[in-house]
C-alpha positions as CSV (number, residue, x, y, z in Angstrom):
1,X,24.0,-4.1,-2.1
2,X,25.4,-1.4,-4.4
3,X,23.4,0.7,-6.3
4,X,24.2,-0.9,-9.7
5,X,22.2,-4.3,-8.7
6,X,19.3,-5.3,-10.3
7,X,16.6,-7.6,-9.3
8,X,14.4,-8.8,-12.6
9,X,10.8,-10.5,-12.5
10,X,9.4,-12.4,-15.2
11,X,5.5,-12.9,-13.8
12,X,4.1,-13.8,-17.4
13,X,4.7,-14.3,-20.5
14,X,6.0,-11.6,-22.7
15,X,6.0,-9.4,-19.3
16,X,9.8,-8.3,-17.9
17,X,9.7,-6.4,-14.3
18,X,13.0,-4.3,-13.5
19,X,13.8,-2.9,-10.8
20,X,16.9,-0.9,-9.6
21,X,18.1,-0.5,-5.8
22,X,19.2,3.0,-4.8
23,X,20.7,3.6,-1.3
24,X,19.3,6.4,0.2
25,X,21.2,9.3,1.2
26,X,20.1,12.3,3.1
27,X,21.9,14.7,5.0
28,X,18.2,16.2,6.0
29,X,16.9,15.3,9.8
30,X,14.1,13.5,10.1
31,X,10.5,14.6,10.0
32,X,7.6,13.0,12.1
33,X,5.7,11.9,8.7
34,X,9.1,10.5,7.2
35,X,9.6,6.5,6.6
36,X,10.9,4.2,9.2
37,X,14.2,2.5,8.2
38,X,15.0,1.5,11.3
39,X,13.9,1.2,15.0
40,X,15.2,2.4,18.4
41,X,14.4,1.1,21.5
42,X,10.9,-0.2,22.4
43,X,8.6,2.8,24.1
44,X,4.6,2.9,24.9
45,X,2.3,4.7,23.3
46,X,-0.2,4.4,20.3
47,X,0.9,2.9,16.9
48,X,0.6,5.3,14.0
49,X,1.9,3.8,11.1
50,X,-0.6,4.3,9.2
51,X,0.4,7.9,9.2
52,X,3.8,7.5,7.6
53,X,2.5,5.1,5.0
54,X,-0.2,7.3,4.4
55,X,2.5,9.9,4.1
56,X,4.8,8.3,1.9
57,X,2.4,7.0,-0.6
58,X,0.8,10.9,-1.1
59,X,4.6,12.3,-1.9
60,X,4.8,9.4,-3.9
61,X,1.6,10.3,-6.2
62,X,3.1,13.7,-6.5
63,X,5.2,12.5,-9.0
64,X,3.4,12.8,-12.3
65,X,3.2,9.5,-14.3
66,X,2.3,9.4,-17.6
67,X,0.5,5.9,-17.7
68,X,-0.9,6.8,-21.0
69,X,-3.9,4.8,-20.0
70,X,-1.9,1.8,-18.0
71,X,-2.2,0.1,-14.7
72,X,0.1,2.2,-12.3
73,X,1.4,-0.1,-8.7
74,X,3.1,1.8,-6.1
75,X,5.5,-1.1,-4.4
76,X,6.0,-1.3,-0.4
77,X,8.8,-2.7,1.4
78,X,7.1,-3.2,4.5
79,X,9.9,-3.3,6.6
80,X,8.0,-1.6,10.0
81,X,7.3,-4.6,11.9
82,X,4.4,-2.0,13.4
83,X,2.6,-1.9,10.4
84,X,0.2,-4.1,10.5
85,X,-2.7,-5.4,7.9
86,X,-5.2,-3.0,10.0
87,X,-2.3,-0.3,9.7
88,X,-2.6,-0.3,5.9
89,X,-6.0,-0.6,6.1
90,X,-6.3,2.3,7.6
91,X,-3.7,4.3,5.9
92,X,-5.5,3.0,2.4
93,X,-9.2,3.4,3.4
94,X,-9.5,5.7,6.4
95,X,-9.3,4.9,10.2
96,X,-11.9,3.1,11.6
97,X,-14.6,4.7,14.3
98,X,-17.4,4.0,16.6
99,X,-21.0,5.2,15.7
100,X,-23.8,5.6,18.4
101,X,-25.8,2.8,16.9
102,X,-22.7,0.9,17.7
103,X,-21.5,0.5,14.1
104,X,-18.2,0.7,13.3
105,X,-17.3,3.1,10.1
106,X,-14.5,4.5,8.6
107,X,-13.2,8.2,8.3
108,X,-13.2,9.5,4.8
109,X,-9.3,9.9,5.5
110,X,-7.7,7.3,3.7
111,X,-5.4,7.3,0.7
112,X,-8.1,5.7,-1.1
113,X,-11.7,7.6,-1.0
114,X,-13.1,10.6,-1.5
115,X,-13.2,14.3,-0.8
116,X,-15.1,17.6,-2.0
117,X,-11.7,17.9,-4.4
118,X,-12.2,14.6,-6.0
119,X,-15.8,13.5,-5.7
120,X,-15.2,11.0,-8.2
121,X,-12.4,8.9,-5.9
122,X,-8.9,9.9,-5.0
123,X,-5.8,9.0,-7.2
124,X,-7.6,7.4,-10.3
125,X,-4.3,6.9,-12.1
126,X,-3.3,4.5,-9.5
127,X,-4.5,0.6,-9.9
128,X,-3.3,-0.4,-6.4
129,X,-0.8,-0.7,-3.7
130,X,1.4,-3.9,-3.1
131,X,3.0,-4.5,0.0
132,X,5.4,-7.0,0.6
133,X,5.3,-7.7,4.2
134,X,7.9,-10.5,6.3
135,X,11.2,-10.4,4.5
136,X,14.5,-9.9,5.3
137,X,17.7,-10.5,3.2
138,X,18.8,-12.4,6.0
139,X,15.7,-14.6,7.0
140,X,12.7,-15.3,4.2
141,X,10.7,-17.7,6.0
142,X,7.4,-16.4,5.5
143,X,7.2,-13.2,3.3
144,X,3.6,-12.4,2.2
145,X,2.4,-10.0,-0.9
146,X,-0.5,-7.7,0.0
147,X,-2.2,-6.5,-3.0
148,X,-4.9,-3.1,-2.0
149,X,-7.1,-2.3,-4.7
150,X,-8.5,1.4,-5.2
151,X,-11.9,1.5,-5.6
152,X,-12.0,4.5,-7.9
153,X,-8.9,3.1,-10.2
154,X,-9.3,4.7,-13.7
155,X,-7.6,1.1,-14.5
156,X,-7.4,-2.3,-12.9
157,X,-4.0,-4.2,-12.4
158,X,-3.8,-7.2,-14.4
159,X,-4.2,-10.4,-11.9
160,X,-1.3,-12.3,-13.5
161,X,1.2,-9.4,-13.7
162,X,2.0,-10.0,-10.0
163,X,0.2,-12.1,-7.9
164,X,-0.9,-11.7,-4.3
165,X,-0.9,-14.1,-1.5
166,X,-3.3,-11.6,0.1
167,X,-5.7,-9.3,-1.7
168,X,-8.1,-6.6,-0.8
169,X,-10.4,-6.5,-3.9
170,X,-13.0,-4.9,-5.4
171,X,-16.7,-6.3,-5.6
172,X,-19.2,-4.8,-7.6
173,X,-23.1,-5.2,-8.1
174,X,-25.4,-3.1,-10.1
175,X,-26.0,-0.8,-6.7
176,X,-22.5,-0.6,-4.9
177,X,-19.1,-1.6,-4.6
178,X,-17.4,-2.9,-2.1
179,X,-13.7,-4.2,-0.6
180,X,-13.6,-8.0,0.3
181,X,-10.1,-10.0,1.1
182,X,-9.3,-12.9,-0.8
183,X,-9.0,-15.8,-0.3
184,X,-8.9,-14.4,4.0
185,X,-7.7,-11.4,5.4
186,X,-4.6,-11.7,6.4
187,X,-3.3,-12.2,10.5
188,X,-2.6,-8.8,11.5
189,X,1.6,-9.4,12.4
């Protein structure tokens, strides 16, 4: 692919989605927290995936957007077969952790959330995070779009704009809000 091809979407009516393809180029070595674009040989040890998308998506927010009051998507080409549904969850909400009563909870840690810095939720310009998850240029048998909501979004994404095989949503009643998967979650491969 060079970098002059263009892929365009038209979800709805009256809607046109462009996007350009850039190779990347860096003559930089690697850092621990960069993105995976490829994968060496198989070795042991504890999955952390969630740590480079985590990463990734908070130098992506850096950028300042002017949304001028519009839904805002970050895109991911999930291309670490590692990265799991749990992987995002965790890298989106916070990782998960055992309580004495035997509960399971999750760290205030995640992408999404909050902190003493933003008590009212993290990254309200953004609506959500889609991940595209199982393609390859060479085999598309069974790609999947994951659609993460943020809880604390100044702005939801419109439904129909791009639609999610997969979506972690938000629920709300008059005393909380909560995230629920429609229509499932998703296996975790």
């Amino acid at each position: 692919m060079t970098d002059a091809q263009w892929a365009l979407i038209e979800p709805a009516d009256g809607i046109e989605l462009r996007f350009r393809f850039l190779r990347r180029r860096s003559s930089s070595p690697p850092e621990p927290t960069d993105r995976m674009v490829g994968t060496g040989q198989a070795i042991g040890g504890f999955v952390d995936s969630f740590l480079r998308l985590r990463s990734a998506l908070e130098k992506k927010v850096q950028k300042r957007y002017d949304t001028r009051g519009k839904p805002l998507a970050i895109f991911v080409g999930a291309w670490d077969s590692a990265c799991t549904v749990d992987q995002f969850e965790d890298a989106l909400l916070g990782e998960q952790f055992l309580v004495n009563s035997g509960e399971v909870k999750r760290a205030n840690n995640g992408f999404f959330g909050r902190n003493r810095e933003r008590p009212a939720g993290k990254h309200q310009e953004l609506s959500c995070v889609v991940a595209l998850r199982g393609w390859r240029p060479w085999q598309s048998d069974n790609p999947s779009i994951l659609r993460f909501d943020n809880p604390f979004a100044a702005v939801s994404f419109p439904d129909e704009l791009l639609p999610a095989d997969y979506r972690l949503g938000v629920v709300r009643d008059e005393r909380k809000l909560w995230l629920e998967w429609t229509p499932t979650r998703p296996g975790l491969a």
